[in-house]
N, C-alpha and C positions, 0 to 999 in steps of 0.2 A: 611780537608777531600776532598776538593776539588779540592786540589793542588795535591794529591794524584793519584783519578781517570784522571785526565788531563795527569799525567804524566805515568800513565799505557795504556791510549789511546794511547801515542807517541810512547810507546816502542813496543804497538802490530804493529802498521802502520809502525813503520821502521823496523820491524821483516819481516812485509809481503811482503816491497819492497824488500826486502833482498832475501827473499826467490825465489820473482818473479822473479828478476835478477839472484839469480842463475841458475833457472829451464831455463830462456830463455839461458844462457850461456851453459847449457848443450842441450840444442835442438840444436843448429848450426849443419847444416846439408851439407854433404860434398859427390861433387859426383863418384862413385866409375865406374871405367868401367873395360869390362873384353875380352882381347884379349885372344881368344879362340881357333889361331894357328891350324885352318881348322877344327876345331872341330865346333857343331851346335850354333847358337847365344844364346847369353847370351847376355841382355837388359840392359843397363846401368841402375844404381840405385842411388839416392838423397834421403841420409839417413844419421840418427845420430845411424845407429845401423843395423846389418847387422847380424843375428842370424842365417842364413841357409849357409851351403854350396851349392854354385849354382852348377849347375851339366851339364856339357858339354858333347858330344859326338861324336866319330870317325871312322867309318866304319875298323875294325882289327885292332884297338886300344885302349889301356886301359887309361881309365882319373887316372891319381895316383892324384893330386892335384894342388894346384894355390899357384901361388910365388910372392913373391913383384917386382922381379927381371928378365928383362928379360931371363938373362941367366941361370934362377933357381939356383942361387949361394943362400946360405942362407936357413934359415930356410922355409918349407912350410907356406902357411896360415895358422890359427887356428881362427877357427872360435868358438863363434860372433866373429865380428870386431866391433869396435867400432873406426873412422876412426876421425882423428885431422888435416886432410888437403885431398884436392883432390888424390887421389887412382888410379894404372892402377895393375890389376891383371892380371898373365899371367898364361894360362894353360900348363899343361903339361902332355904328352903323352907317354907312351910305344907301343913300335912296336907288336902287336901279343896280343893274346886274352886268354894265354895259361898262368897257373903258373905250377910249374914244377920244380925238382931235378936235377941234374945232377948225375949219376951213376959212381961208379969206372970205369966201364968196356968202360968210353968215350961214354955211352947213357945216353936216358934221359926218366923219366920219365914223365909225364903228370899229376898232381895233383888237378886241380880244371881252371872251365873255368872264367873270370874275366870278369866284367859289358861291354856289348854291347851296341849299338842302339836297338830301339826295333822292334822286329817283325826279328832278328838278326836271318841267318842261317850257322851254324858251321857244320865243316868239322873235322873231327880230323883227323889232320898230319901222317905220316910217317917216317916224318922229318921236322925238327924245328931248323931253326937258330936264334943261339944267340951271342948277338956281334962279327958279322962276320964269323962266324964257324958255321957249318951245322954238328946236330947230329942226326941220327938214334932212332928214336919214339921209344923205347922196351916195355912199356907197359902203360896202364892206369890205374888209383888209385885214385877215384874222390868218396868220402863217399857221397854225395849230390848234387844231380843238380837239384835246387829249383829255378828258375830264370824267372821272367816273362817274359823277354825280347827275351828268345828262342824262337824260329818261328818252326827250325829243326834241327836234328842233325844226321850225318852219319858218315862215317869214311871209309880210304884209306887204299888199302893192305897192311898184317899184322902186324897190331898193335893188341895187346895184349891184353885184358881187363882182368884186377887181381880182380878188385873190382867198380861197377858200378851203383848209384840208383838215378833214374829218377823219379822225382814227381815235376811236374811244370804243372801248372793250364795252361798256355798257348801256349804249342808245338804243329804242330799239324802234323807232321811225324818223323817217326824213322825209316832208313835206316840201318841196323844190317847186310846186305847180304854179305859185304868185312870180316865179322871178322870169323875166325876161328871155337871160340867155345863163345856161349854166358854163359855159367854154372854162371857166376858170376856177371849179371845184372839184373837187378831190377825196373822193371817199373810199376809204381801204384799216380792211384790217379790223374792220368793227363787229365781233364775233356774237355779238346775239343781234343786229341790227337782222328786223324782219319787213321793211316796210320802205319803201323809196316811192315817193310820186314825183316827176318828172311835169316839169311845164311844157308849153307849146314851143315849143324851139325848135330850130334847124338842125342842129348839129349837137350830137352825143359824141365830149372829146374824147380823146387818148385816156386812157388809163382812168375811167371816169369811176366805177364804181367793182372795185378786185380786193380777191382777199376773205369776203366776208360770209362768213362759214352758214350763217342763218338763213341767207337771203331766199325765199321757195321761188317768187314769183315777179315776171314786171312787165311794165306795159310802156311800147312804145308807143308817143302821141303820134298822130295822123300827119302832122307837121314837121315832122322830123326824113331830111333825106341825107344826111349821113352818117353811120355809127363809125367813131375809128376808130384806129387798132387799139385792141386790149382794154375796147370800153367797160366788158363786162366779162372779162375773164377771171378762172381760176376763183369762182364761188362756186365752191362744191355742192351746194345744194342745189341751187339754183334748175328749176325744172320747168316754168312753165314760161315762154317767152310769146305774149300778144300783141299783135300791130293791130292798132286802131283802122276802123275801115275805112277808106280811101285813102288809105296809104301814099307820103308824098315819098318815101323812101326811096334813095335809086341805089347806094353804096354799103355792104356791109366788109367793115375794114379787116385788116390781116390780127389774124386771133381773137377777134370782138368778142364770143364766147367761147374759149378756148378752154378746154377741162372742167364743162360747168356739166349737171347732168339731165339737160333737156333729153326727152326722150322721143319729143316727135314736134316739126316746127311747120309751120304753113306760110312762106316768104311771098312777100305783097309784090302783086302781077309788076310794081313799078321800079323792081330791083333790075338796072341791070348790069349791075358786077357785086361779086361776088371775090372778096382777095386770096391770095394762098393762105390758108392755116384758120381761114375764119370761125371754123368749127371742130380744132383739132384738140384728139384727144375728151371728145364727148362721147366717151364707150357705151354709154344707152342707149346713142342716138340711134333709133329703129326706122322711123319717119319722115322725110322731106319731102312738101308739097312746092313744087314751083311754080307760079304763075305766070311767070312773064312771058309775052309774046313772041320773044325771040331766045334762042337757044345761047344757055350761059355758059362759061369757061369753066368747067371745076377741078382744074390741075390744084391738088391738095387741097382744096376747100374741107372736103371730110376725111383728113386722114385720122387714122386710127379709130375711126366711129367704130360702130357695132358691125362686127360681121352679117347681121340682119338688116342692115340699113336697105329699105327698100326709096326710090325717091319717083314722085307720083309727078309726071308731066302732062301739060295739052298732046291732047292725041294725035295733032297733027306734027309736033315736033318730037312723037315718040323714036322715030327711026332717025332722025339726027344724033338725038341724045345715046342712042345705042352705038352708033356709029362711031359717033369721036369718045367714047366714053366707056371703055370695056370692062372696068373694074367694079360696075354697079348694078344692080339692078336695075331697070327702069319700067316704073307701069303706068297706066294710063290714068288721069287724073277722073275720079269717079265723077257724076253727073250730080 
């Protein structure tokens, strides 16, 4: 019995050196370095294990990936790495921030923008060369722009927008004045954005800019005659709303600024409709000047404004306005 346990004592203790020598042959730890070819340092590493991809970065340049090779011959990395001798990884870079189709017609489209530096500000093209050939921007087609790394974004005469939605927690202006027409962009949700310019265009769509908790102030162009529903609703800050003068504006749509906190608005003489809810739920709102020459509809237009809402009319359609209108103040628009 005793010969027994002696000999099961032997076999656990050469089991355990066994096992120690393997564990220590798999710890050998091997050091990796990473030439980053003008891109941001990446910190050499002494490791038996290598689970992240490190992440480099180049002012108008995209990081695609790291090669064993300098001349990126061979397959990329695939990370982990798990490394059997000293390591030099080399990065590698594409020229331009842009992904993008090429068009039968020898253009090119613009499909999605590619990881930056951060606090990164973009410009969108005109025109974009690619290996050596310079093609004509015709339009952009970008389903999401979620990227923290955007600072700002604007764009050079005309370029196109087919399809545009902007929701990124840290931009903090949007420059729109080069394009055309905005009908098909979409901004929501971009909680330090402070800064929207708006082009000469006709029409402010639906749901064009909500959500976005920064926003103090904006200006509609002189050009613009209709805002629709829910253009510019539900940004809490939001306080100061300017129409350019000579205002082509005839339409403000149902909720346009709906729980935003303007506190006094002066509407261009050449409105004349105004929808249900266009201003509901703006409880600061104290001030409404109207200009237009005929007397407007305001079934729910201010619900829930300020108990102080006073709303300033032409003094010749003061006694209309009182008349179909009992739930409001109304005084006479000063000289």
């Amino acid at each position: 019995m005793k010969k027994k346990l002696i000999l099961l004592l032997f076999t656990l203790i050469t089991v355990a050196f066994c096992f120690a020598g393997c564990n220590n042959q798999e710890e050998i730890k091997y050091t990796i370095t990473f030439e980053v070819n003008g891109g941001t340092t990446v910190e050499s590493v002494t490791t038996s294990f290598l689970s992240k991809k490190p992440i480099t970065s180049k002012k108008d340049y995209y990081f695609e990936n790291w090669y064993y090779n300098e001349d990126f011959s061979g397959n990329p990395v695939v990370f982990p790495v798990k490394p059997t001798k000293n390591l030099t990884l080399y990065a590698k870079f594409r020229e331009g921030i842009f992904d993008y189709t090429i068009n039968d017609d020898d253009t090119l489209t613009i499909t999605n923008l590619l990881n930056c530096p951060q606090n990164h500000d973009v410009v969108i093209p005109n025109t974009l060369s690619v290996n050596g050939k310079t093609y004509n921007v015709k339009n952009v087609n970008i389903n999401s722009i979620s990227y923290s790394w955007l600072n700002s974004l604007s764009f050079m005469d005309n370029v196109i927008v087919d399809n545009l939605y902007i929701t990124c927690d840290n931009i903090k202006s949007i420059d729109l004045s080069k394009l055309l027409s905005i009908e098909k962009v979409k901004i929501t949700a971009c909680s330090n954005l402070t800064s929207v310019i708006l082009p000469n265009t006709n029409v402010i769509p639906a749901r064009f800019l909500t959500l976005c908790g920064s926003i103090e102030s904006i200006t509609i162009p002189h050009s613009v005659t209709k805002i629709n529903k829910q253009a510019f609703a539900y940004n809490g800050k939001l306080k100061v709303v300017t129409f350019e003068n000579n205002s082509s504006l005839k339409e403000i749509g149902e909720r346009a600024f709906a729980a935003s906190s303007i506190e006094s608005i002066n509407i261009p003489s050449s409105v004349t409709n105004l929808y249900r809810n266009a201003f509901i739920d703006c409880t600061k709102l104290k001030s409404v000047t109207l200009n237009s020459t005929t007397v407007l509809k305001l079934d729910n237009v201010f619900k829930n404004c300020s108990k102080e809402l006073k709303i300033s009319v032409p003094s010749d359609l003061l006694d209309a306005y009182k008349q179909n209108n009992k739930d409001f103040v109304f005084i006479e628009i000063k000289a």
